[in-house]
C-alpha positions, -999 to +999 in steps of 0.1 A: +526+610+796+562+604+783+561+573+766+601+574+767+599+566+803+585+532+794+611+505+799+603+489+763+634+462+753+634+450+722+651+421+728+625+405+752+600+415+727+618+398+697+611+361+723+579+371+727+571+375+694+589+343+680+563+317+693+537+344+668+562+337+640+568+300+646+526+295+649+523+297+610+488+308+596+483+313+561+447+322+550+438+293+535+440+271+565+420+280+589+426+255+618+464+268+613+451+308+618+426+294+644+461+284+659+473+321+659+441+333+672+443+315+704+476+322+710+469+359+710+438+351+726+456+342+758+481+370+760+451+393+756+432+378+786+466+377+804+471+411+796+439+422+812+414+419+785+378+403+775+378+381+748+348+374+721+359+349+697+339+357+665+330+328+644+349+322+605+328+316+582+333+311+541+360+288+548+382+311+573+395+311+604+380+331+633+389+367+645+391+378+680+379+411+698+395+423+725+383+448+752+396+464+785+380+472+810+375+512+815+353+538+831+341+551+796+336+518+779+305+525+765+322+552+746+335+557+712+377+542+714+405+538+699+402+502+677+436+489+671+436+467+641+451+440+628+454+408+611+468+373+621+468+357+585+499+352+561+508+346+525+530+321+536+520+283+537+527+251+558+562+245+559+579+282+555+595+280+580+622+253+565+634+281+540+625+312+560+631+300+596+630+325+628+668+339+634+681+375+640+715+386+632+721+416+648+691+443+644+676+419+617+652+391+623+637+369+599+604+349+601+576+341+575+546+370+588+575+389+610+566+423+592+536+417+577+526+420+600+524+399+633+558+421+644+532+451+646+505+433+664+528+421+686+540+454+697+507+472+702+495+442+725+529+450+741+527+492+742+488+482+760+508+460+784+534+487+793+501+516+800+490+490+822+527+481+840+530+519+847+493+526+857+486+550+829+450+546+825+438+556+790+418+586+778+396+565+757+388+528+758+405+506+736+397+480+715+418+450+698+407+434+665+425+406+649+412+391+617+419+369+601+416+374+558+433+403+554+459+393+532+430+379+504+413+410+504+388+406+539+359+389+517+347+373+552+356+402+575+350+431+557+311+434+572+326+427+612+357+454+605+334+482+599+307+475+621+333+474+648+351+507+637+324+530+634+316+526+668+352+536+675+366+573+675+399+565+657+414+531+643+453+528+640+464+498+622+499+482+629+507+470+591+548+478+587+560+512+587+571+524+548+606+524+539+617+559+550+597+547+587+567+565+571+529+561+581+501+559+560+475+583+557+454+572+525+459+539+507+449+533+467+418+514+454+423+477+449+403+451+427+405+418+427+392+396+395+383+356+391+391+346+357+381+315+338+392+304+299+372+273+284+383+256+255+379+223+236+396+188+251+416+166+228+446+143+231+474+159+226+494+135+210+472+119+188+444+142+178+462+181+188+445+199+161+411+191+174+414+205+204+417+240+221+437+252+248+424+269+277+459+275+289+468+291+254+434+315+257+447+323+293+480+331+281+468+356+256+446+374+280+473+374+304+490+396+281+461+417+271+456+426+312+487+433+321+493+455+290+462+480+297+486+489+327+488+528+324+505+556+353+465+561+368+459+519+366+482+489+371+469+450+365+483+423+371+479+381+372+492+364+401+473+330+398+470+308+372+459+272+378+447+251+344+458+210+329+459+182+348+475+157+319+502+173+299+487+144+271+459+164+274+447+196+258+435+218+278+395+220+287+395+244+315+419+275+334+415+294+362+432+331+373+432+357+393+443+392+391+447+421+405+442+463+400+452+492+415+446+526+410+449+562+429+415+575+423+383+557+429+373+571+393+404+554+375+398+524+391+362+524+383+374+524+346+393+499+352+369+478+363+345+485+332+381+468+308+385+439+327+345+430+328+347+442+293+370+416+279+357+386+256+371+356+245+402+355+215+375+338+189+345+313+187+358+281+195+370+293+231+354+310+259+366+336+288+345+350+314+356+374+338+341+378+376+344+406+403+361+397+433+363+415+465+369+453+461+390+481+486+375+514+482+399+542+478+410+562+515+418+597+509+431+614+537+408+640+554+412+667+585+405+640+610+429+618+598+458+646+592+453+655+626+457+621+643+487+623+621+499+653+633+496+642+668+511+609+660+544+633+647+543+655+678+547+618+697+580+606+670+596+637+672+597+632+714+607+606+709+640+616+693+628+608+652+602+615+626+574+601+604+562+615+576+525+609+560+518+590+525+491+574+504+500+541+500+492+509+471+492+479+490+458+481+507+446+470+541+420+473+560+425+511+568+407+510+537+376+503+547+377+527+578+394+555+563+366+557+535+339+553+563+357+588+572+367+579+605+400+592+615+428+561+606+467+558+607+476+532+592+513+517+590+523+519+625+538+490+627+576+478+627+600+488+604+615+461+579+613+451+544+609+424+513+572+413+531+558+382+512+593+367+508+618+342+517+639+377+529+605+391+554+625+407+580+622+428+608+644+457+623+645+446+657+649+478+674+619+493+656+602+470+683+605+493+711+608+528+697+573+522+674+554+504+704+563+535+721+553+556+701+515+531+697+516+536+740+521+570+733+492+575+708+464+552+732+477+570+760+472+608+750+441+602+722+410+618+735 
């Protein structure tokens, strides 16, 4: 099969994608990603599939599981994966609105990564246009907490993967049109300072700050950053009166590592700090964890035939561990053969700047046709 003899056009797919963009669904809403799901939900079912509509739960929005019809169904596939939540809230799109000018295109979740989704759904549509009937049945998963770390989905992503022979994940392509072979560990930490209420105009020295004992720890995490571990706070959240000193203050961070071993140490530091003295408190909880993916001969050869497919079709991709996890994680360190990163090229993902390369549309969703196609 020559997947160059698809009639991909990356302007049709740039319309088709816009309603995605312009359905906004950040995490934390779930009726707004229960929005998203059903608008996939109905191009799958035009596009020939089954749909099971799996249930949120925790406080997220539901995924959706897509099958097609096949005379080895009851075999181990091909899952594609993806996920339908953003980091961006209600209301992006006032200062990140859908436009293109020229090959760019802007959208909040554009790259990261409903631009990818949208052109796998579109390389299964194209098999099906031209008759190409699969080697191996495929399988579509979107879910839906990807983007804070799959604490609801993590159990229903590997259950579903191992019954598949390979998983290839549509996140966006790396900056040099990369894929990703391996990503880093990734742990996530709640964090909570306690101090001593007081008003702060009238009796200061009395209290203590649970802001100020935040602040200090802040410091103390993000400078145990080393080359093999990084940390990092991205949420804080403490006061509700500025005449009021400070009783309680919330945080999360974050920590990444290369090795599994590095980041195990990492862990040990982080549950390992205490508060700054006696009359304060800070206690520090274990989130939701991504194991480590190191690439393995099965997934170095779906690589490899993924390559054999860029280079016919005219370019190249080269192979990378990557920070930034996903949920290749999970699959690649069940040890089932992953490529991750197959989705459209673009860059500054979780900003007001998220854009797409427009023609990376067509010539990566040919190059997703040409990998369900040809995979057996």
């Amino acid at each position: 099969m020559d997947p160059n003899a698809l009639p991909f056009d990356a302007d049709t797919m740039l319309e088709g994608l816009r309603s995605w963009v312009e359905c906004e669904s950040p995490t934390f809403d779930a009726a707004a990603v229960n929005r998203m799901m059903d608008l996939a939900s109905r191009e799958l079912v035009i596009a020939g599939a089954r749909i099971e509509r799996v249930a949120g739960r925790m406080g997220f929005g539901d995924c959706v599981r897509a099958t097609f019809p096949h005379r080895k169904a009851n075999e181990p596939g091909i899952l594609v994966m993806g996920h339908l939540d953003t980091v961006h809230p209600i209301g992006t799109l006032k200062d990140l609105p859908f436009r293109r000018e020229g090959n760019k295109a802007w959208g909040p979740g554009i790259q990261d990564m409903k631009g990818g989704n949208y052109l796998s759904l579109e390389a299964i549509r194209q098999l099906a246009r031209a008759g190409i009937q699969t080697n191996l049945p495929v399988t579509v998963l979107f879910t839906s907490d990807e983007e804070v770390g799959s604490p609801s989905t993590r159990d229903l992503i590997e259950a579903e993967a191992a019954r598949h022979r390979y998983v290839l994940v549509p996140e966006p392509a790396r900056p040099d049109g990369g894929v990703v072979t391996g990503r880093y560990a990734i742990a996530r930490f709640n964090l909570e300072s306690t101090g001593r209420p007081s008003h702060a105009g009238a009796r200061l020295s009395e209290g203590r700050s649970a802001i100020k004992e935040m602040a200090r720890k802040l410091i103390e995490i993000e400078d145990m950053t080393t080359e093999d571990c990084t940390f990092s706070v991205g949420v804080i959240q403490g006061g509700q009166w500025v005449n009021c000193v400070t009783t309680t203050c919330r945080g999360e961070a974050l920590s990444m590592a290369k090795r599994q071993d590095d980041l195990d140490r990492g862990v040990e530091r982080m549950l390992a700090l205490r508060a700054s003295g006696n009359d304060v408190q800070f206690k520090v909880t274990r989130g939701v964890t991504r194991p480590v993916w190191e690439p393995d001969g099965r997934t170095m050869a779906l690589y490899d035939h993924a390559r054999g497919l860029a280079r016919s079709l005219g370019y190249d991709i080269s192979s990378q561990s990557s920070g930034g996890g996903s949920d290749g994680n999970f699959t690649g360190a069940m040890g089932i053969a992953t490529l991750d990163g197959l989705g459209v090229a673009g860059a500054n993902a979780h900003t007001l700047d998220e854009h797409i390369m427009v023609d990376s549309l067509a010539y990566r969703g040919k190059l997703m046709a040409g990998l369900l196609a040809t995979l057996e």
